[in-house]
Structures are given as structure tokens and as C-alpha cells.
OpenMM code with the backbone's topology and positions (N, CA, C; nanometers):
from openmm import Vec3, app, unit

residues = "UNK UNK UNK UNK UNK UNK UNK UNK UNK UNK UNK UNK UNK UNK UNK UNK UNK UNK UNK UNK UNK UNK UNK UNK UNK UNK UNK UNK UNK UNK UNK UNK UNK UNK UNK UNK UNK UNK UNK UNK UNK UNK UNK UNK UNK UNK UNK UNK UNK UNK UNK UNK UNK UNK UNK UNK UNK UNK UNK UNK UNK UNK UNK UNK UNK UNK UNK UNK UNK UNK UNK UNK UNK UNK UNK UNK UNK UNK UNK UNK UNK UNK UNK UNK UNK UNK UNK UNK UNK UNK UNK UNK UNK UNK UNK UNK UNK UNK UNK UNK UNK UNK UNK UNK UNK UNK UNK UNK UNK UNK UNK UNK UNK UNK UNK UNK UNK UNK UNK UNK UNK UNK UNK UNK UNK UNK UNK UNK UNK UNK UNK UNK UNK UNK UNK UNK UNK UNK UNK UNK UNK UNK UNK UNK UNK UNK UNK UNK UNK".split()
positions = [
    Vec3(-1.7649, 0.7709, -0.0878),
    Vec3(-1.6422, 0.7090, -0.0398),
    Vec3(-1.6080, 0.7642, 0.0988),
    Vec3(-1.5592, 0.6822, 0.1698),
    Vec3(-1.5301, 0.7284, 0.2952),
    Vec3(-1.3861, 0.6775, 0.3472),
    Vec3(-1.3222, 0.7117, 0.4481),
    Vec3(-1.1544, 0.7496, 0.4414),
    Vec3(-1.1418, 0.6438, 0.5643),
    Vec3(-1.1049, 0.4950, 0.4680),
    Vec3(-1.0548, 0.3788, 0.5400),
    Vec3(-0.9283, 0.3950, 0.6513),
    Vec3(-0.9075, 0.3316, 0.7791),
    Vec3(-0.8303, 0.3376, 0.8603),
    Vec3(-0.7149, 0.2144, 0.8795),
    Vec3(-0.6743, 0.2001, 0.8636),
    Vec3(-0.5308, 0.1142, 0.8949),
    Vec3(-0.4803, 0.1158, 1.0276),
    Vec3(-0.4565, 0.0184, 1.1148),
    Vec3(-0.3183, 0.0367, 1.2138),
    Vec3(-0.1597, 0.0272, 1.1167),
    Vec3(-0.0514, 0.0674, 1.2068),
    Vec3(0.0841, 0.0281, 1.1011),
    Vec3(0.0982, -0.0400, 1.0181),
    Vec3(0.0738, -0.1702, 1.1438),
    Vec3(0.1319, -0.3290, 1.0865),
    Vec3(-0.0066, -0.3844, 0.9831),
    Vec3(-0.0967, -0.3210, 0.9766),
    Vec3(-0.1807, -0.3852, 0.8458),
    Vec3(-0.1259, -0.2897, 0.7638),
    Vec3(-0.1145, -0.1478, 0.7595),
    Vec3(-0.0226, -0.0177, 0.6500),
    Vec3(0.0625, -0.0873, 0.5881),
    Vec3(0.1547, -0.1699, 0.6778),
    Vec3(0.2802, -0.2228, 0.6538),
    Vec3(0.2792, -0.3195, 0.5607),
    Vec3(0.1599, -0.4272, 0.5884),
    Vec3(0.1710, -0.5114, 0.5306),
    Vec3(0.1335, -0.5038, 0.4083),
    Vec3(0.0298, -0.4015, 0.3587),
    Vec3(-0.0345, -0.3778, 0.2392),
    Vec3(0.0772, -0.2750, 0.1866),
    Vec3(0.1627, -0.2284, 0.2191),
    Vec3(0.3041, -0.1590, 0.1566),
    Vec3(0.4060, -0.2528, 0.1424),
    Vec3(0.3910, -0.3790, 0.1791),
    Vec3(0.5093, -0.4501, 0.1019),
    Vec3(0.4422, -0.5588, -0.0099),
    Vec3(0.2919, -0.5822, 0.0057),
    Vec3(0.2575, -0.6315, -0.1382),
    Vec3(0.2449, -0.5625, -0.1998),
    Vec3(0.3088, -0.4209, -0.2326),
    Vec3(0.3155, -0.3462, -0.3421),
    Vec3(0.2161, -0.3058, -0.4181),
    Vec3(0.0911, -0.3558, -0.3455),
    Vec3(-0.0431, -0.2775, -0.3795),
    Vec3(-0.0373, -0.1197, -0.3554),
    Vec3(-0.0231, -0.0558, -0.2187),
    Vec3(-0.0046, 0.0258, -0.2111),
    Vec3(0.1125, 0.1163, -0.1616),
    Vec3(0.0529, 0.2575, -0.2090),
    Vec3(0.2187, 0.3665, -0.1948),
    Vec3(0.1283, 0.4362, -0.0406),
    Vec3(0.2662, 0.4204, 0.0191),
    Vec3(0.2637, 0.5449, 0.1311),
    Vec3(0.3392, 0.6943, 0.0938),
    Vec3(0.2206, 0.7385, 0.1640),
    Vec3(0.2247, 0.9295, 0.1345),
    Vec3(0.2489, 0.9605, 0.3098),
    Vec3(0.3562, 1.0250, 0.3246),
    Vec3(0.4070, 1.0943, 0.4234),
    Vec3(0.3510, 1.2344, 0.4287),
    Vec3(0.2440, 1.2842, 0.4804),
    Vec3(0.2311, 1.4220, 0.4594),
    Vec3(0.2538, 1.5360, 0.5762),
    Vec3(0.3715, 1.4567, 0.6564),
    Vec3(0.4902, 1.5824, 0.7513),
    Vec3(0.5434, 1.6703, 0.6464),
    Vec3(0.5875, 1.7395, 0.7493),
    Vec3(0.7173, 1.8656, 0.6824),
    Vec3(0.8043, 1.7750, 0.6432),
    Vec3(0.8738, 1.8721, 0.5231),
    Vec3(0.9992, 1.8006, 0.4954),
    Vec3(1.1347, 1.7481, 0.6221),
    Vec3(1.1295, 1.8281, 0.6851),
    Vec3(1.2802, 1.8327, 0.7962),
    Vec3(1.2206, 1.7146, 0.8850),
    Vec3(1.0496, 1.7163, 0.8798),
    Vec3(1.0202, 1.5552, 0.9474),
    Vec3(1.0510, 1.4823, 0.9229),
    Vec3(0.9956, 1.4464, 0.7756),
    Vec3(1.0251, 1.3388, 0.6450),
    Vec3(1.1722, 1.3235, 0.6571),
    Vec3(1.2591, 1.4405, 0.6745),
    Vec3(1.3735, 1.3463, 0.6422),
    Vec3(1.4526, 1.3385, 0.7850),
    Vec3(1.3857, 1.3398, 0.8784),
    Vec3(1.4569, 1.2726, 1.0300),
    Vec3(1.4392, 1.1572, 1.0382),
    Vec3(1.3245, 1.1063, 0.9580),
    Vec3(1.2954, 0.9384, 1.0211),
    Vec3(1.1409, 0.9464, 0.9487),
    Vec3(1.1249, 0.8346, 0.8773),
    Vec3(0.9919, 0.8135, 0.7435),
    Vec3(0.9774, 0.6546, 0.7592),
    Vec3(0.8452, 0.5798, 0.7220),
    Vec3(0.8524, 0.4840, 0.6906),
    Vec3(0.9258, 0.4398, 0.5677),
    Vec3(1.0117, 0.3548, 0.5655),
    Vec3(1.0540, 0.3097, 0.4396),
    Vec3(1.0111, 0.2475, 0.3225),
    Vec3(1.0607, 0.3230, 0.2226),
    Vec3(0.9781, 0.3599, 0.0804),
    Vec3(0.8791, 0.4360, 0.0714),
    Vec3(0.8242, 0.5580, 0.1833),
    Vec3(0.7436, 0.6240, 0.1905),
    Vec3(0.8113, 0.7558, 0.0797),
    Vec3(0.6770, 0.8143, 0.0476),
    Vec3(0.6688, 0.9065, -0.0552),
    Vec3(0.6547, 1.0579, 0.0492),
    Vec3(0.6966, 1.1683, 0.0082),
    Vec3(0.6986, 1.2894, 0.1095),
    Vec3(0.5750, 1.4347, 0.0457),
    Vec3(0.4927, 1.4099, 0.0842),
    Vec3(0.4098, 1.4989, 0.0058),
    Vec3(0.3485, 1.5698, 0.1299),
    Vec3(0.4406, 1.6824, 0.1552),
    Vec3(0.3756, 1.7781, 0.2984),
    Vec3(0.2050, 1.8368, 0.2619),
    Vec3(0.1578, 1.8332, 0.4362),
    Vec3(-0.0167, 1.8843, 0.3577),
    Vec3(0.0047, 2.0310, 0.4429),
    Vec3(0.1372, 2.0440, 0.5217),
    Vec3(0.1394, 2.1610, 0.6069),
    Vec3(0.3268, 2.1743, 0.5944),
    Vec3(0.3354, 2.2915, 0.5734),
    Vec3(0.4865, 2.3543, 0.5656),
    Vec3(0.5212, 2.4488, 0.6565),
    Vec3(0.6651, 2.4814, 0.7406),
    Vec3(0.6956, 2.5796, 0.8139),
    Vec3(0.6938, 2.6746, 0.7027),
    Vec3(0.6493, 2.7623, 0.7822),
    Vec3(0.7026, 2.8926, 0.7184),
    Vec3(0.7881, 2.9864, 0.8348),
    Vec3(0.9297, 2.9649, 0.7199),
    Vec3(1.0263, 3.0350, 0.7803),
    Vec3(1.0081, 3.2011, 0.8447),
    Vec3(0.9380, 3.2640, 0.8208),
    Vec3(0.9008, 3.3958, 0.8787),
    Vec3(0.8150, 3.4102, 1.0525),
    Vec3(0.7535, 3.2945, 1.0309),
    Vec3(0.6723, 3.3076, 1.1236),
    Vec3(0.6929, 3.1580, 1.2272),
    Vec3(0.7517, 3.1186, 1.1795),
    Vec3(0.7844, 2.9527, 1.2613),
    Vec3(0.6301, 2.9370, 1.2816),
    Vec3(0.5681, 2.9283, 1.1805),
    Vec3(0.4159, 2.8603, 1.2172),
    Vec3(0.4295, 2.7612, 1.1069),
    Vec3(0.3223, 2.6425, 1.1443),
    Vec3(0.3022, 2.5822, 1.0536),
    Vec3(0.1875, 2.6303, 0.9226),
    Vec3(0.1895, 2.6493, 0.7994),
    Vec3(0.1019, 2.6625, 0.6976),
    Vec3(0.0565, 2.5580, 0.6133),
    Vec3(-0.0918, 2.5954, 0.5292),
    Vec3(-0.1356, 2.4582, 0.4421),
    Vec3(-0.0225, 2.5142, 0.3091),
    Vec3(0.0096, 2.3646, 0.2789),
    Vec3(0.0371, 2.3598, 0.1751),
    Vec3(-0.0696, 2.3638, 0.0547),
    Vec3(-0.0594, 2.5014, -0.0098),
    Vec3(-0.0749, 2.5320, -0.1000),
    Vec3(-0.1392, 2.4554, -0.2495),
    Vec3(0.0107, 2.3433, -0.3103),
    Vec3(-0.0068, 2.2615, -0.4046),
    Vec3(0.0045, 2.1357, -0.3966),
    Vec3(-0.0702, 2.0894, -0.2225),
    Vec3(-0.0615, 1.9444, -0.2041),
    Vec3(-0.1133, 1.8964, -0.3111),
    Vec3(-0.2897, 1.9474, -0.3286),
    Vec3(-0.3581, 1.8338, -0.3852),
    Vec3(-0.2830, 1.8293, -0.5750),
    Vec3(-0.2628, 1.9099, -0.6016),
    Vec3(-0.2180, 1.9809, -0.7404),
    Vec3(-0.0706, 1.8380, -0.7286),
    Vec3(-0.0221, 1.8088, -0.6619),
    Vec3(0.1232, 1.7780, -0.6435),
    Vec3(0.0747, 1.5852, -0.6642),
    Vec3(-0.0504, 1.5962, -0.5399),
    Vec3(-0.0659, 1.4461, -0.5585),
    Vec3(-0.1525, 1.4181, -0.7069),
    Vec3(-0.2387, 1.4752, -0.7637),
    Vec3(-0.3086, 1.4356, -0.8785),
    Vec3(-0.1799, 1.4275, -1.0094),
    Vec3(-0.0536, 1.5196, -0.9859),
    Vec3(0.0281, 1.5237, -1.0828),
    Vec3(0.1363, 1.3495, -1.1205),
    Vec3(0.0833, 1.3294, -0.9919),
    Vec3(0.1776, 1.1605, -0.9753),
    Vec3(0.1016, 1.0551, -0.9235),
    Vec3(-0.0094, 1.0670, -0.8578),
    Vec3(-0.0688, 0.9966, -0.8370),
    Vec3(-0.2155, 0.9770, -0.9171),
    Vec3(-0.2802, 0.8910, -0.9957),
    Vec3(-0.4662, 0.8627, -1.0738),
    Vec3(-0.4871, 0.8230, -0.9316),
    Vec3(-0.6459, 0.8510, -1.0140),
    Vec3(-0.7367, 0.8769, -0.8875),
    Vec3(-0.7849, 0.7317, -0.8095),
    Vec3(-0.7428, 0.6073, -0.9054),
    Vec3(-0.7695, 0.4679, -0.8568),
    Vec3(-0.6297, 0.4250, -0.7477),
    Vec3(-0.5298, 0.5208, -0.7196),
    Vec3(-0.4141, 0.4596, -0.6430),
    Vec3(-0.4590, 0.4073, -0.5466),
    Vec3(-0.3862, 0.3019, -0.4757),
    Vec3(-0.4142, 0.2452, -0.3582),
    Vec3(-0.3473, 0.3041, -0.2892),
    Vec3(-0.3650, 0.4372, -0.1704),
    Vec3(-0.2474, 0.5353, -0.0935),
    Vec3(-0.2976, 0.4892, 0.0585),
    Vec3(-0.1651, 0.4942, 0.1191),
    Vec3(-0.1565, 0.5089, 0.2580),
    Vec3(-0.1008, 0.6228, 0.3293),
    Vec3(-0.2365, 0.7161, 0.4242),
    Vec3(-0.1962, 0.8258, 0.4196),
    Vec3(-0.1230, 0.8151, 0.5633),
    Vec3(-0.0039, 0.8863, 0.5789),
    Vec3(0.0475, 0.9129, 0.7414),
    Vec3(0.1422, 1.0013, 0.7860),
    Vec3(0.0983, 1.1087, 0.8951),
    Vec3(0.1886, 1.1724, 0.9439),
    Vec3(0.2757, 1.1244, 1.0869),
    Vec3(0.2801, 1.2105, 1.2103),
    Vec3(0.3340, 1.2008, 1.3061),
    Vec3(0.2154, 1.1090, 1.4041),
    Vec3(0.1050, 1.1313, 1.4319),
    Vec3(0.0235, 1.0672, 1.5301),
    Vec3(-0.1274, 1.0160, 1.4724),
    Vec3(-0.1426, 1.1415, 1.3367),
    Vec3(-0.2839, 1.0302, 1.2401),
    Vec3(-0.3875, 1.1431, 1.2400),
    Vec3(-0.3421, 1.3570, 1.2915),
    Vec3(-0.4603, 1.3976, 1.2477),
    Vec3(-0.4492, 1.4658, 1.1055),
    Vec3(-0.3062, 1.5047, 1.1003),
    Vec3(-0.2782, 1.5285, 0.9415),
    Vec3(-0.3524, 1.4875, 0.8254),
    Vec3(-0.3151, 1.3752, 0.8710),
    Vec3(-0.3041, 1.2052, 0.7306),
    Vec3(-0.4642, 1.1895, 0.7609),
    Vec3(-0.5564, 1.2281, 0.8449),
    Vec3(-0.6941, 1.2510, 0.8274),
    Vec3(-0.7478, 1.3285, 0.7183),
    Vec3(-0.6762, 1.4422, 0.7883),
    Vec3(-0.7393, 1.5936, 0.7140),
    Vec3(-0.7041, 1.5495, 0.5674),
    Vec3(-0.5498, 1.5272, 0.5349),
    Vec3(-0.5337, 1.4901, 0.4010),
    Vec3(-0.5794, 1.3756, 0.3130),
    Vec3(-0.6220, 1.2920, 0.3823),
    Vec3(-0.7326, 1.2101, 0.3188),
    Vec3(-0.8537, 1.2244, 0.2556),
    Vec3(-0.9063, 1.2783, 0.3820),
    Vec3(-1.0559, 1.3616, 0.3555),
    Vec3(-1.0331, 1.4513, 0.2184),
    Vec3(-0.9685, 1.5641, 0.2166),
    Vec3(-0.8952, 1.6112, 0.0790),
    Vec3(-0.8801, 1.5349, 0.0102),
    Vec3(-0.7958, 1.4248, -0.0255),
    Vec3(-0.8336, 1.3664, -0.1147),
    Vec3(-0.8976, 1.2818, -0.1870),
    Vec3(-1.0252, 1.2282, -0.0730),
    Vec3(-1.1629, 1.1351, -0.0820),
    Vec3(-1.2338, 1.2810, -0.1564),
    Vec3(-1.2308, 1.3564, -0.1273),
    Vec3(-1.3137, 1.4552, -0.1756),
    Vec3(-1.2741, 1.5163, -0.3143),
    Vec3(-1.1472, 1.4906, -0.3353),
    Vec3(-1.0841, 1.5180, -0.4921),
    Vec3(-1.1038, 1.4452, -0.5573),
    Vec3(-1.1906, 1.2589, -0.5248),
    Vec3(-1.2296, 1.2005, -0.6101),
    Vec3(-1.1211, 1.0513, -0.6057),
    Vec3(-1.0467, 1.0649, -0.5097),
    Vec3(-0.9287, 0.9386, -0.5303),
    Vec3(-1.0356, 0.7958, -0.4511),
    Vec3(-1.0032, 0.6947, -0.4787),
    Vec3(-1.1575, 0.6399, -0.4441),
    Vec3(-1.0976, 0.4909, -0.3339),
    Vec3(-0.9323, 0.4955, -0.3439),
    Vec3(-0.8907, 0.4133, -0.2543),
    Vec3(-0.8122, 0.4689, -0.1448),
    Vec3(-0.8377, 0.5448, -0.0634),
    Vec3(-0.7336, 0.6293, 0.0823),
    Vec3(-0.7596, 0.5484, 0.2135),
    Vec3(-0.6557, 0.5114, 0.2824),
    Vec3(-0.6295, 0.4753, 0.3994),
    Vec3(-0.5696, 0.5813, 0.5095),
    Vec3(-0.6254, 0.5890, 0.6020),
    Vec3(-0.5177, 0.6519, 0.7040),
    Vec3(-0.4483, 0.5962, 0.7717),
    Vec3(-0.3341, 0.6290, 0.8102),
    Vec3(-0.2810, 0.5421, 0.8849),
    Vec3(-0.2851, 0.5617, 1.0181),
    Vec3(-0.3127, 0.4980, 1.1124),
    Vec3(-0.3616, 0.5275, 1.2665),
    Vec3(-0.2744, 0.4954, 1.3417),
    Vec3(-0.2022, 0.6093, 1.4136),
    Vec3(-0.0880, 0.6042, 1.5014),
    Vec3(0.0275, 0.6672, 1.4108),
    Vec3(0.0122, 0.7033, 1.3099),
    Vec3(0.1740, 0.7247, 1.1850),
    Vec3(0.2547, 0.6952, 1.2524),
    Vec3(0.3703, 0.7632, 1.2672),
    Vec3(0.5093, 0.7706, 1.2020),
    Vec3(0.5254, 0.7647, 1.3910),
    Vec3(0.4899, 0.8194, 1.4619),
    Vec3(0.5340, 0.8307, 1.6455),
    Vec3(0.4147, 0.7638, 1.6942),
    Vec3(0.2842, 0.7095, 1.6827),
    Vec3(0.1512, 0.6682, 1.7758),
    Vec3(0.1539, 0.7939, 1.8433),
    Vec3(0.0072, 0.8023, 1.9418),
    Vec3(-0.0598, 0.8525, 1.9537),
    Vec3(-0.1349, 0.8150, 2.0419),
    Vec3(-0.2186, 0.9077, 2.1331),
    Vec3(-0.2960, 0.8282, 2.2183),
    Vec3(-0.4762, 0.8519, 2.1655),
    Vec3(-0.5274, 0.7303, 2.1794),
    Vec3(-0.6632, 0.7300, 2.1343),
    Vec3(-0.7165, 0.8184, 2.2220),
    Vec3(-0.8044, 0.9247, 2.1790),
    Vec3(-0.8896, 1.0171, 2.2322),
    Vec3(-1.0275, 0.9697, 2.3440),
    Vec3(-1.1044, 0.8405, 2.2552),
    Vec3(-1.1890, 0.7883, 2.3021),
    Vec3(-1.1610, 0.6538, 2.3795),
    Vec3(-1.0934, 0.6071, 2.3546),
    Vec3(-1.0845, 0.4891, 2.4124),
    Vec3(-0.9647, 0.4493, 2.5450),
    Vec3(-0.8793, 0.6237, 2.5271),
    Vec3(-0.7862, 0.6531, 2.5940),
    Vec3(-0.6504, 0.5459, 2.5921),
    Vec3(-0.6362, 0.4710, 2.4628),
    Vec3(-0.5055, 0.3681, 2.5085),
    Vec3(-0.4905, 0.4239, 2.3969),
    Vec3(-0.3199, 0.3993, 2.3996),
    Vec3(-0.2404, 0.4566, 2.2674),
    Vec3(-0.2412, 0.3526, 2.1467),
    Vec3(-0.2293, 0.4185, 2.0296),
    Vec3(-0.2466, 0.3681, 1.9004),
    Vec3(-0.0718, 0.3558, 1.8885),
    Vec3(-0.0287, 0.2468, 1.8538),
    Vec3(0.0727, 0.2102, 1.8167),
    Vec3(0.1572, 0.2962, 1.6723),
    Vec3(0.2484, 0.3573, 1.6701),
    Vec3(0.2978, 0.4157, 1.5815),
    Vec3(0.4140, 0.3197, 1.4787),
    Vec3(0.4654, 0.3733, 1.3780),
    Vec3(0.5766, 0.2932, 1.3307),
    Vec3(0.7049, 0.2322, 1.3575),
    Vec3(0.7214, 0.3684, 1.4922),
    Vec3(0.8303, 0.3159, 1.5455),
    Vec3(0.8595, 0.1998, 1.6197),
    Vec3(0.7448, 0.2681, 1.7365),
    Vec3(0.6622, 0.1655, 1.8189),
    Vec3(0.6937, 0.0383, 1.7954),
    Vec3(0.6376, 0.0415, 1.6575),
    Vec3(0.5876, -0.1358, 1.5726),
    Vec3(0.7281, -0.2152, 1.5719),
    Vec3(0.8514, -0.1560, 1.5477),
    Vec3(0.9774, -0.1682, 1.5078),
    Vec3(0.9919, -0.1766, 1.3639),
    Vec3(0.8871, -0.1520, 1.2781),
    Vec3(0.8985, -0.1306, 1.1112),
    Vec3(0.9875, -0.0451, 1.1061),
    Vec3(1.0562, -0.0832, 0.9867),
    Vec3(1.1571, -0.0529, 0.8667),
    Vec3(1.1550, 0.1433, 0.8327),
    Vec3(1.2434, 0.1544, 0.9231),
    Vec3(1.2370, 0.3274, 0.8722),
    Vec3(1.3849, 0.4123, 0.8110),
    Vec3(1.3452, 0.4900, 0.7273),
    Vec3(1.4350, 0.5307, 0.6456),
    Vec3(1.4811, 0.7119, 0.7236),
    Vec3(1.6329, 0.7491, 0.6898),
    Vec3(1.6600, 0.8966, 0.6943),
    Vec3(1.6292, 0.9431, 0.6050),
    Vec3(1.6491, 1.1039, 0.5634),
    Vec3(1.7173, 1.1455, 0.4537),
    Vec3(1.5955, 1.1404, 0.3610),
    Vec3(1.6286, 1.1913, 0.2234),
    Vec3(1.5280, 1.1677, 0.1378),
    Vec3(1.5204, 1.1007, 0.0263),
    Vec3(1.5160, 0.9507, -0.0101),
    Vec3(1.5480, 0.9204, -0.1192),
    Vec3(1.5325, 1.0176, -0.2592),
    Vec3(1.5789, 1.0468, -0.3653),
    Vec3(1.5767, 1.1352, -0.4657),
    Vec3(1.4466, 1.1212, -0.4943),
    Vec3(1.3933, 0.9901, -0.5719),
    Vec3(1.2814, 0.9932, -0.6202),
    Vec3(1.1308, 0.9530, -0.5244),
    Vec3(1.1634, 0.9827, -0.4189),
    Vec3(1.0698, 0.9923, -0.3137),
    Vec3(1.0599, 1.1420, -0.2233),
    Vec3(1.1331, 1.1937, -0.2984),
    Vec3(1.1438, 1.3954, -0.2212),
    Vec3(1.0016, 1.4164, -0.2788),
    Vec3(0.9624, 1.4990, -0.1736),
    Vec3(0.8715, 1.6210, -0.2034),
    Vec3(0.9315, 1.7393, -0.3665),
    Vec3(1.0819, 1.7784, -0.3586),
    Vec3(1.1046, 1.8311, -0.5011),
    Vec3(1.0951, 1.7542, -0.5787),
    Vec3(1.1496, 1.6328, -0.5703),
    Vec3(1.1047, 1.5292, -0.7156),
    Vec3(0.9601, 1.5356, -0.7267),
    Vec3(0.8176, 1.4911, -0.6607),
    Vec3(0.7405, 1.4702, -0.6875),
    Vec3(0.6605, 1.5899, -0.7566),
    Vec3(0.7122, 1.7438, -0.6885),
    Vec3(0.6518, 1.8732, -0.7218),
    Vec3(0.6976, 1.8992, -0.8406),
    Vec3(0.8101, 1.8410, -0.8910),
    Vec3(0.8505, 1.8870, -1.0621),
    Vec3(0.7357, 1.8305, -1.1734),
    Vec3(0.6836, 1.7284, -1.0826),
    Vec3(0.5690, 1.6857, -1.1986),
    Vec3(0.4404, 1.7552, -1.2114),
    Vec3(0.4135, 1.8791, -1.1448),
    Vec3(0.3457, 1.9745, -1.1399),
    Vec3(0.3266, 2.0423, -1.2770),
    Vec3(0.2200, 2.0290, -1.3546),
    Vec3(0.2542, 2.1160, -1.4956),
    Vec3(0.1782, 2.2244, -1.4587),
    Vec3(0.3465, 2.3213, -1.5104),
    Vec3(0.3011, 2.5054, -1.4235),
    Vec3(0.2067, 2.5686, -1.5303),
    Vec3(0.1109, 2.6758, -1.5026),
    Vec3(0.0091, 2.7251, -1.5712),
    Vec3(0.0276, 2.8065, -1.7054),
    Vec3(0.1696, 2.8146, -1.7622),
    Vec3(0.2494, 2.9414, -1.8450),
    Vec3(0.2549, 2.8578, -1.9427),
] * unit.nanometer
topology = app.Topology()
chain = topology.addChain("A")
for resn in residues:
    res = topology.addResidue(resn, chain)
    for name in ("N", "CA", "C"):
        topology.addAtom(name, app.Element.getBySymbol(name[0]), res)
């Protein structure tokens, strides 16, 4: 399996036939400045308050297998599209057998090779949400974590 690419507006469109869920995998304080709407918040990198660095999250993959089977149709996306790579790849490699990235996420990005920018969500003028819906938080989704005790 290999880790399909999306622009927005095809992301978009395959997120409102309700085939597939979008996975936000920013920080939370990202996720909740501005998200695609109805996006799900599952960070693949967290601040850590001690060091103002960014760190891997720990119990991404543990977090997505707890709510998500491995046949989901997911759309992965962060801020510009290298996140929502890395976390793809992770989870093409955990066995999930339908992952998209999304190219350009949540701000676009400028193409490396081809040097023109990849259109982001905003960009697009798609539908974006604040805040965190309850059952779209990163804590809602991590409670479905069954702890090892």
C-alpha cells in the first residue's frame, strides 16, 4: 500500500460524501485556532511545555487504531502536508489500507519541486471550524484508549 495524495478541494469533496473522516494531526492549540470542518484532532507531534519544542506523540498510533479499523477511509492533514505525510506513512505501515494525504492542509504550502504553491484550506475558502467540537477533541478520542492495568 502506498500513501494516496489529495489536493483540498478533492479532500473536501470526498469529506462531504461521508466516505471519508479527516484526521487533523496539528497540536491541539492549532486544531483549535482554525480546523477543517468536521475534522477529527489526533496530534502526531505535541508541545512540550518544558522545552517549547515540538515532540512525537507518543499514543498517536495506539489513539487512532482505538477509533479508527484498519479499512477507514482517512484524510490525513496538518498545516502545509509534511506532518500528515509522516503520519500516514505510520499508518500505511500499521496496516490501515485506505490513507490520503492531504496536499497543502490546513495553510498550503509551497511545492518543493515544481516551486508553485499547493493550495491550502483556507486558500480554497472551505468550511472551517474554531474550538473543539466535544466529540472531535483529541481528549474525547484518547479516552477510547484501553489503558494496560
Amino acid at each position: 500500500m502506498s500513501l494516496k495524495q489529495a489536493d483540498v478541494k478533492t479532500a473536501y469533496k470526498h469529506q462531504s460524501d461521508a466516505d471519508y473522516t479527516y484526521i487533523d494531526v496539528r497540536s491541539i492549540p492549532e486544531f483549535e485556532n482554525g480546523h477543517p470542518a468536521d475534522a477529527y484532532n489526533v496530534p502526531l507531534l505535541n508541545l512540550d511545555p518544558r522545552t517549547g519544542q515540538m515532540q512525537p506523540n507518543p499514543n498517536f498510533l495506539a489513539v487512532m487504531q482505538a477509533n479508527y479499523a484498519g479499512d477507514s477511509k482517512l484524510l490525513v492533514g496538518c498545516q502545509m502536508g509534511g506532518r500528515s505525510t509522516q503520519a500516514g506513512q505510520i499508518l500505511i505501515a500499521a496496516g490501515y489500507k485506505d490513507v490520503t494525504n492531504v496536499v497543502g492542509g490546513f495553510g498550503g504550502a509551497q511545492n518543493r519541486i515544481t516551486g508553485e504553491r499547493n493550495e491550502g484550506w483556507v486558500d480554497a475558502g472551505l468550511p472551517v471550524e474554531q474550538g473543539a467540537p466535544t466529540e472531535n477533541s483529541y481528549q474525547a478520542l484518547q479516552q477510547k484508549v484501553v489503558s494496560p492495568d
